[in-house]
C-alpha positions in Angstrom: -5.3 99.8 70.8 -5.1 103.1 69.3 -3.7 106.4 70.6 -5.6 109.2 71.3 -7.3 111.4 68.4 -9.0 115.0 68.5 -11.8 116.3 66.8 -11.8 119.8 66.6 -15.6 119.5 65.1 -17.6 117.5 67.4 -21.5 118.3 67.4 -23.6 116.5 69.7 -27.4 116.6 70.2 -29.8 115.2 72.7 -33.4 114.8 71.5 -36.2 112.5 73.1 -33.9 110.5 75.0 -31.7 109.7 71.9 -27.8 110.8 71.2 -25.9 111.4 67.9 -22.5 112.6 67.7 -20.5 113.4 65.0 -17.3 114.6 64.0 -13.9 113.7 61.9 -11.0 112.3 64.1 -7.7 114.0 63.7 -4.3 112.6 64.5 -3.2 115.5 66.9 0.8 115.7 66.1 0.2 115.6 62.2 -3.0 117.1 61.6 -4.2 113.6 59.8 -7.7 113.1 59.5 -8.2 109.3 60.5 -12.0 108.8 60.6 -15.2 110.8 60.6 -17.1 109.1 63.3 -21.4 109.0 63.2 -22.5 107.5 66.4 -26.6 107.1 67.6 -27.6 105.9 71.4 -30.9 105.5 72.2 -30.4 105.7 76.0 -34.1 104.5 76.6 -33.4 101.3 75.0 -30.0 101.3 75.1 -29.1 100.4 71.5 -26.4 102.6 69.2 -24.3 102.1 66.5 -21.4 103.6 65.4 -20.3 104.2 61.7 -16.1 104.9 60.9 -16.4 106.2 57.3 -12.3 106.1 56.6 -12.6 107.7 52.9 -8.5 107.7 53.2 -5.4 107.6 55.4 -2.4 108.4 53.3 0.5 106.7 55.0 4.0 107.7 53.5 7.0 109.9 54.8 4.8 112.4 57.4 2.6 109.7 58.7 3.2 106.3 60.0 0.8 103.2 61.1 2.7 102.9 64.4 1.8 107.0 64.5 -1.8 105.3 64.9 -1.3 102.1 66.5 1.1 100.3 68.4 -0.3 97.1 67.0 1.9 97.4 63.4 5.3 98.3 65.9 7.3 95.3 64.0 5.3 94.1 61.6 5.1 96.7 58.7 7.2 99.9 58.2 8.2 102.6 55.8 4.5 102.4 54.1 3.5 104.2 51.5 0.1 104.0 50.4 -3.4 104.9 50.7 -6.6 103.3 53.1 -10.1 103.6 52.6 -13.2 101.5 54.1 -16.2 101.7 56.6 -16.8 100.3 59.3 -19.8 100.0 61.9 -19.9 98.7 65.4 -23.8 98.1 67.0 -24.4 97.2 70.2 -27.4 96.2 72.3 -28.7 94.6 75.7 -27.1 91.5 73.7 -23.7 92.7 73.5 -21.4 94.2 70.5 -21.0 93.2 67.3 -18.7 95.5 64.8 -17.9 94.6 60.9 -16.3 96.9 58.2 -14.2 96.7 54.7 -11.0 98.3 54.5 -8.7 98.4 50.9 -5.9 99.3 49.8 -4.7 99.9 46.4 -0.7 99.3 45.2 0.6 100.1 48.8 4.5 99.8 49.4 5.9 98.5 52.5 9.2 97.2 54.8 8.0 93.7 56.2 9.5 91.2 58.4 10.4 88.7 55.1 11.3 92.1 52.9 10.5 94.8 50.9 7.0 94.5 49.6 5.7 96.3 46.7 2.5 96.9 44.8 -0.2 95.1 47.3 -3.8 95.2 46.6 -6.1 94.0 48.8 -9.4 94.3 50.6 -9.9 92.8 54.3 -13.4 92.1 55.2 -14.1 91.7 58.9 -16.6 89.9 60.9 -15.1 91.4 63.8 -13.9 94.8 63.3 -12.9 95.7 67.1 -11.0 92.2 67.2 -9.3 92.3 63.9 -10.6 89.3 63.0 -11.9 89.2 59.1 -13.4 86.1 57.3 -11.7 83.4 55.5 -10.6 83.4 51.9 -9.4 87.1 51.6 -7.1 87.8 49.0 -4.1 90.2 48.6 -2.5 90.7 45.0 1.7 91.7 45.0 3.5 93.3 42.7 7.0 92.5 44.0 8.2 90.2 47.4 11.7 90.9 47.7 13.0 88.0 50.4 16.9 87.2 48.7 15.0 86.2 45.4 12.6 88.6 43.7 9.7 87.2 43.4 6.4 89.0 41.2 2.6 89.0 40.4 1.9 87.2 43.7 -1.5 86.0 44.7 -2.1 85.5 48.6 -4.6 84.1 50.4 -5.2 84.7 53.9 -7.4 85.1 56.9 -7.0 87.9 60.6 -7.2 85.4 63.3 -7.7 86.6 67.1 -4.7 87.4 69.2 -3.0 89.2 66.3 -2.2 86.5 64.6 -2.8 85.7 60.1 -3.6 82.4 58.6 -1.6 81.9 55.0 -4.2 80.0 53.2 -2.4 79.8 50.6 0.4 81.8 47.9 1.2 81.2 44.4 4.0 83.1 42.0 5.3 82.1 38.8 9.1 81.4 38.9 11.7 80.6 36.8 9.6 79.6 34.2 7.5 77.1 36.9 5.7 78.1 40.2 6.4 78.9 43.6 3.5 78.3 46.2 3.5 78.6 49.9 2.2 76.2 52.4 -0.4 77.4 54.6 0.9 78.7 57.8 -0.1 80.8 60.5 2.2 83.5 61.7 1.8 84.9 65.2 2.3 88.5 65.4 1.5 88.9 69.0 4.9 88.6 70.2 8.4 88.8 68.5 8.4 85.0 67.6 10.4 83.4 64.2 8.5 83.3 61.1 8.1 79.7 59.6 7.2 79.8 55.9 7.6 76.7 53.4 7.4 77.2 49.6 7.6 74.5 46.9 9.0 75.2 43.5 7.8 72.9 40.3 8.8 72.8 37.1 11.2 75.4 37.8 14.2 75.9 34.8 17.6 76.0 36.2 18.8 77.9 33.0 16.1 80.7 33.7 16.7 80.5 37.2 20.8 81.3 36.7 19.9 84.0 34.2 17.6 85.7 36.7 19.9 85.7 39.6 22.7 87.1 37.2 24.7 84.4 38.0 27.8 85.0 35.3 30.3 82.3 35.9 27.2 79.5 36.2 25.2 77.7 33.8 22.8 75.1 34.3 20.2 73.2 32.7 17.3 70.8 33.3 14.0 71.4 35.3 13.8 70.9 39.2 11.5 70.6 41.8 11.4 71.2 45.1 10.8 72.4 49.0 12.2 75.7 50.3 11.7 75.6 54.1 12.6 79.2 55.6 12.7 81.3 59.0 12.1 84.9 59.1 13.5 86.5 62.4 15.4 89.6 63.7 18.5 88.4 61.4 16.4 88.4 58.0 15.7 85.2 56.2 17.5 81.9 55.9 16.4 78.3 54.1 16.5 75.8 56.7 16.8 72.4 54.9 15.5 72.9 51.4 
């Protein structure tokens, strides 16, 4: 899932049957620290835990996410931003369990619908080592560019298994009315089109004209309406709004 890191200060110590380790994990091309990894093993009873302390991976022009993972190959690119979280996996005669927190704080990024800019957000998962967070989380955008500009978005969402996220919901204001999105899950386990459907209400064609810089158009009234569109390797395109 990951590619290999180093440490280059890994202590170990064996004492009455019990292991810790520790020791920060380095990215070896760029010198990035990733994670300073604290793991305990009991090898009587055979119960451990690990603790990633992540106090920040700085993403940006010397350091990628695909440097770290193939898992983001196609998905983001071109980020610039800033990660911090913690995250613990324990595991007993029982089996594994692993949770953690991980935020980020106006983060930039190329994604598969545009340019994104100005995300906030703060994923909490119930399964860390299957990427797999709880319901209800929510990411705050300052800018979606998809064709239209669209600003001060609120998404909800949810990490499924298999690499694939659950839309619960998004809402921007637009045009002087609203834009929301449709819940929709988009499988990022494959190269597969995108299907996402907004609705627009209450939005005000005179605004609307004015904010695409539209100069040999005018228009008035209000409108309402749906906005089907696929994302795939050839950008964006409204199928049937």
């Amino acid at each position: 899932r990951f590619y290999p890191l180093v440490t280059n200060d890994f202590h170990l110590t064996l004492i009455d049957s019990v292991v810790e380790a520790r020791g920060w994990l380095t990215d070896p091309e760029t010198g990035t620290r990733v994670t300073q990894a604290d793991i305990t093993h009991s090898l009587d009873s055979g119960v451990g835990n690990a603790v990633l302390d992540v106090p920040g991976i700085t993403f940006g022009p010397e350091y990628q996410p695909d440097e770290l993972t193939r898992l983001t190959t196609g998905v983001v690119a071109l980020v610039n931003g800033t990660v911090t979280g913690r995250g613990e996996i324990a595991w007993n005669a029982e089996g594994v369990t692993s949770t953690g927190s991980f935020s980020t704080t106006d983060m930039d990024l190329a994604a598969t619908f545009g340019p994104v800019e100005g995300l906030t957000t703060t994923i909490n998962f119930t399964d860390l080592l299957g990427l797999v967070s709880a319901p209800g989380q929510v990411a705050e955008v300052d800018l979606i560019r998809t064709g239209i500009d669209v600003f001060d978005g609120v998404i909800r969402y949810q990490l499924l298994p298999d690499l694939r996220v659950r839309v619960e919901s998004g809402r921007w204001p637009f045009a002087g009315g609203e834009l929301t999105l449709e819940e929709t899950i988009l499988d990022f386990s494959k190269p597969a089109p995108k299907n996402l459907t907004f609705r627009i209400a209450g939005l005000d064609a005179a605004r609307f004209v004015e904010m695409m810089e539209f100069s040999n158009i005018s228009a008035t009234g209000i409108f309402d309406g749906v906005v089907p569109m696929i994302f795939d390797e050839g950008g964006g395109r409204i199928v049937g709004g």
